[in-house]
Structures are given as structure tokens and as C-alpha cells.
N, C-alpha and C positions, 0 to 999 in steps of 0.2 A: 465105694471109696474106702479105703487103708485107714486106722485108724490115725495114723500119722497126718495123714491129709484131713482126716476132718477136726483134729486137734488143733492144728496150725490155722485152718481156714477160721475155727472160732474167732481165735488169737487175732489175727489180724483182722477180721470184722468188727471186733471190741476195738483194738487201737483205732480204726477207721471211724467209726462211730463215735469214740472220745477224742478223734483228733490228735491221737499218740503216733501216730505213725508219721516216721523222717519222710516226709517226700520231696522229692527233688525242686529244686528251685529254678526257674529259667533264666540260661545263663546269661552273665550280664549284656554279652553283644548284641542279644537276642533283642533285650530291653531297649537298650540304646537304638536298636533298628525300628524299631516298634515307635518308637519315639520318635524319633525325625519321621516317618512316613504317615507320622497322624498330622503333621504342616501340611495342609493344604496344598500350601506356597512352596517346596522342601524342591530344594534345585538338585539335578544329578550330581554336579560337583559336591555336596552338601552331602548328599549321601554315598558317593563314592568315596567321602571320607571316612563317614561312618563304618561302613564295611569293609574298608582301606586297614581297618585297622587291624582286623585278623585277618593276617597275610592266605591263612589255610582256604579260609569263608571265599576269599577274595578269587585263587587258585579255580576251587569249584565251581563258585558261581559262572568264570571266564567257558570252563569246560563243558557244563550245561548248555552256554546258548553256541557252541561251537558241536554240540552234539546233531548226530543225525536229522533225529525230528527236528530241529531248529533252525540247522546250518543256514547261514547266507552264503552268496557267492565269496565275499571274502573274511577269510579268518580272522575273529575278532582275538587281539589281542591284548589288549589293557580293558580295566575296569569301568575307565567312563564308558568306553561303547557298549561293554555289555549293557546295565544298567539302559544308555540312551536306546540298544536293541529293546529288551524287554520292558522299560516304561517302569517306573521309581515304585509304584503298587507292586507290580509283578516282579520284580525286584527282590522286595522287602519280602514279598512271602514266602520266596524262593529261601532267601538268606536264611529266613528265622526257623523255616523246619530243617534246613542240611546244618544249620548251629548246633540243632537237638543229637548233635554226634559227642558233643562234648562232655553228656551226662550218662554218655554209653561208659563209662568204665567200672573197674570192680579191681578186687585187692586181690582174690584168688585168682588161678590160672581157671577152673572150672567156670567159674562165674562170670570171668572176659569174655571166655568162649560162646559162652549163651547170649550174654548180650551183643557179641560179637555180628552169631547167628540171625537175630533179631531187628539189628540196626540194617544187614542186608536184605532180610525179608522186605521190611519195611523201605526201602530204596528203591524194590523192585515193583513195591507194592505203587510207590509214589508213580515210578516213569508210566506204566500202565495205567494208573488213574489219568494221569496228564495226556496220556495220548487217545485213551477213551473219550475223554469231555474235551477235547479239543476236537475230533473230530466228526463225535458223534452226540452233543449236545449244544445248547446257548448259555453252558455254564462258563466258569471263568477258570480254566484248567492249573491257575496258579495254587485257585485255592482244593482245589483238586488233588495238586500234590502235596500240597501241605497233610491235607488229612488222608493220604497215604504215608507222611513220613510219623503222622503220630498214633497211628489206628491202635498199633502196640505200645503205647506208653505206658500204659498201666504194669506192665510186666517190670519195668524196673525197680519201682519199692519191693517188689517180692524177692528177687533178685539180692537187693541188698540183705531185708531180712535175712535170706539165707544163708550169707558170707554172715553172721553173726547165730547161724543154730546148725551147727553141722549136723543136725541126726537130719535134718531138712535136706540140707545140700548131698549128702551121701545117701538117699531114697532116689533116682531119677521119676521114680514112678509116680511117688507122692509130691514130689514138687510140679513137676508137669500138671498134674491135678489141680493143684492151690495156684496153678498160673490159669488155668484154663477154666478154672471158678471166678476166681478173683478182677482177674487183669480189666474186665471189661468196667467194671464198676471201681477199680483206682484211674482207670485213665479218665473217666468221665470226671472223676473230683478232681484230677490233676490238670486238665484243663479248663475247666473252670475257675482252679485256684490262679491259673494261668490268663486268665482274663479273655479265651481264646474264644471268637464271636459263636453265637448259639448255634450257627447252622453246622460248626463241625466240633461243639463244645460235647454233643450227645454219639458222636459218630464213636467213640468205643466200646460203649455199652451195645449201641444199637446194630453195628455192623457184620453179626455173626449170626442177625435175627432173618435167618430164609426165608419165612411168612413177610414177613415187614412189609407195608403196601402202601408208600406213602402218597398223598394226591397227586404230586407231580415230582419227575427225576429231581433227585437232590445226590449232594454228597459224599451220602451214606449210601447209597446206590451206587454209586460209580467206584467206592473203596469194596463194595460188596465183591460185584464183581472181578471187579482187581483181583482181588485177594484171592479167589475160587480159582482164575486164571494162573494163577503165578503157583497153587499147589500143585496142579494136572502134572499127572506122572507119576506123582511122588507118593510115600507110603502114608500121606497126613489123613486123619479121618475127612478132610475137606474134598479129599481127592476125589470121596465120592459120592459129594452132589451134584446131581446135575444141574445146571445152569438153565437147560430150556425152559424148565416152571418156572424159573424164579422170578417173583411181580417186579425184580428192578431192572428184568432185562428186558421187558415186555415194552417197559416204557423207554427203553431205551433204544428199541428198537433197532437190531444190529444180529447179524445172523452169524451164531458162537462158530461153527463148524467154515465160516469162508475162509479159503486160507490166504485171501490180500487179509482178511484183520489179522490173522494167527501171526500173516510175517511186519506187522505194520508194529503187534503190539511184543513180539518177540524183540524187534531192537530197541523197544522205547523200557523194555526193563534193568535197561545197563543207564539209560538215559542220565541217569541220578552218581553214579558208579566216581 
């Protein structure tokens, strides 16, 4: 590690450990969604209003369940029928991770770009998790995508720090570093601060861990996955693990090399788009 990177990594494990570091706040729609879908009783019109209100959220959501993987025979156009398509739960969880685009931004042109990069990673990360556990688990593929669209959260406070230490921002080397140290242990505290429930409150920390063997598919397994899937190709050090050892694809039982999944989970990465 550059000295630069282990200087800054101190840095920001001191702020983290006293609680100094700015971390982002979950924006308020997110809240508000969060809210009406913990009523039991919370009717679609009730919360077609809530989400009615960011015109953008509303946009998305409509395009999601009019996507490939989802399509019905007829195209859903307005908000109640999305929502009445995917059911007020599935809904809400949809909403609250493609809301987390909000706190993608940055002052620098450098610094957009990265997060830029990062918020589509994570988009591609989510469609792929949603079309793995929908088809190949008893999990609930909502919450699936949700911890695809937050797996890289943590990379955001570093991000900002670094719009505030340019000897940081102008290293690519040493920042990439203090992301790739960091990121996993700011996203676990930022969702937590986020109140976000345990089964994917641990998924940033835990989803770059290849040994990881947990009793039965969760998750963090299926964002594993995802995410090993969606580098293939490309020049990232993920690119080359292989998948056939790994204990979350064993229990997932799904054979990496067939190419119905190759093309099932190829369209389901714009899915989120």
C-alpha cells in the first residue's frame, strides 16, 4: 500500500471510530416510503401517492415492471398498476434502493464520474441479483435487489472525503485502495445507521468474503454472485475468480457455464437501467 493510502485509510478509520465522518443521510422519499409500507393496512392508492411524489422514482419504478423479466401482456402505464402489479412490499423495496440515486452526486467532474460508475455497477449488480433469486431460490427477489443496489454504499463517504483532499483525488491509485479497504466496513455502518433489516444490513462487509459459507442461501450469496457475474470480461481483479468453488453457488445450485442463464441474466442487468 502507497503511503498515501495508508495515511488516509488511518484518517478515516479514526473519523469512523469517533463518529466524525459526514455520512450520508437517507433521502427523505426513501423515509416517507419506508413509512407508509410498515401499515400493515397501507392501501396502493396511499402509496402511489407517496411515491407519486418524485415524479423521477415514479418514471422508474413504471419501467422496471414493464421490463423484460417482468413484462405482462399489457403495458403498464400509470403508477397504481405498477405498484398493484408488484404488491405494496415489493414495491417499497424497489422504490427505496433506485431513490439511493439521489445521494449519487459530487461537486467535482472527477468525482461524478466515479460515482457515476458505481451507481451503474450497482444497477447491474441489483437486475442480476433479482433474476438469480427469482429464479433460482425461495428468496424474496425484491429484497435481492435492494442489496444489489446497496452492496457499494460504503464507497460514497470516501468519495466525498476525497472532493475535500485533493492529494487523495489526484492519486487514482491510492484512492482505489482506501475504497477497496474501506468501502465494505462504511457500508455496513451506513446501513445500519439506516435502519436497514440484518439480513442485508451485513451484506457489504460480507459480500467480497469468497470463503463465506453460510448455513443456507441468503443475500449475501446471491449479491456474491451477482457481482463476480457482472465483472466477467473485464480487467477488475474479480474477474478472476472463479465461481465453480464458491460455497454460495453450491447452494445455489445453478450451472455458471449454461448459456439459457448466461442469456436470462445478460438482459436482467439493464433490468434496473
Amino acid at each position: 500500500m502507497n503511503k498515501l493510502a495508508e495515511k488516509v485509510q488511518q484518517a478515516l478509520i479514526t473519523a469512523i471510530d469517533n463518529d466524525d465522518l459526514v455520512l450520508p443521510t437517507l433521502p427523505e422519499v426513501a423515509l416517507k416510503i419506508r413509512q407508509a409500507a410498515e401499515d400493515p393496512e397501507i392501501s396502493i392508492s396511499h402509496l402511489s401517492k407517496v411515491i407519486g411524489r418524485d415524479t423521477a422514482l415514479s418514471a422508474r419504478l413504471i419501467k422496471v415492471v414493464n421490463s423484460p423479466l417482468l413484462r405482462a401482456t399489457q403495458e403498464v402505464t400509470d403508477l397504481h398498476t405498477a405498484i398493484t402489479r408488484l404488491g405494496t412490499n415489493y414495491s417499497s423495496n424497489l422504490a427505496i434502493g433506485l431513490v439511493m440515486e439521489q445521494i449519487f452526486h459530487a461537486r467535482s467532474e472527477a468525482v461524478e464520474q466515479k460515482m457515476r460508475d458505481v451507481w451503474r455497477r450497482s444497477l447491474e449488480v441489483a437486475g442480476v441479483s433479482y433474476a438469480l433469486c427469482r429464479s433460482h431460490s425461495q428468496l424474496k427477489p425484491d429484497q435481492a435487489a435492494l442489496g444489489g443496489l446497496v452492496h457499494q454504499i460504503g464507497v460514497l463517504p470516501i468519495l466525498t472525503y476525497a472532493e475535500d483532499h485533493y492529494e487523495l483525488l489526484s492519486d487514482p491509485v491510492a484512492l482505489n485502495h482506501v475504497i477497496d479497504s474501506i468501502h465494505p466496513l462504511l457500508g455496513d455502518k451506513l446501513l445500519r445507521g439506516w435502519d436497514f433489516p440484518e439480513m442485508l444490513a451485513n451484506l457489504p462487509g460480507q459480500y467480497l468474503d469468497m470463503e463465506r459459507d453460510s448455513p443456507t442461501l441468503d443475500y449475501i450469496d446471491l449479491v456474491q454472485i451477482a457481482v463476480l457475474y457482472c465483472y466477467r470480461g473485464t480487467d477488475h481483479p474479480l474477474a478472476n475468480v472463479s465461481a465453480a468453488t464458491l460455497p454460495a453457488l453450491k447452494k445455489l445450485r445453478i450451472d455458471p457455464y449454461s448459456e439459457a442463464l448466461r442469456a436470462e441474466l445478460d438482459e436482467a442487468r439493464s433490468m434496473f437501467y
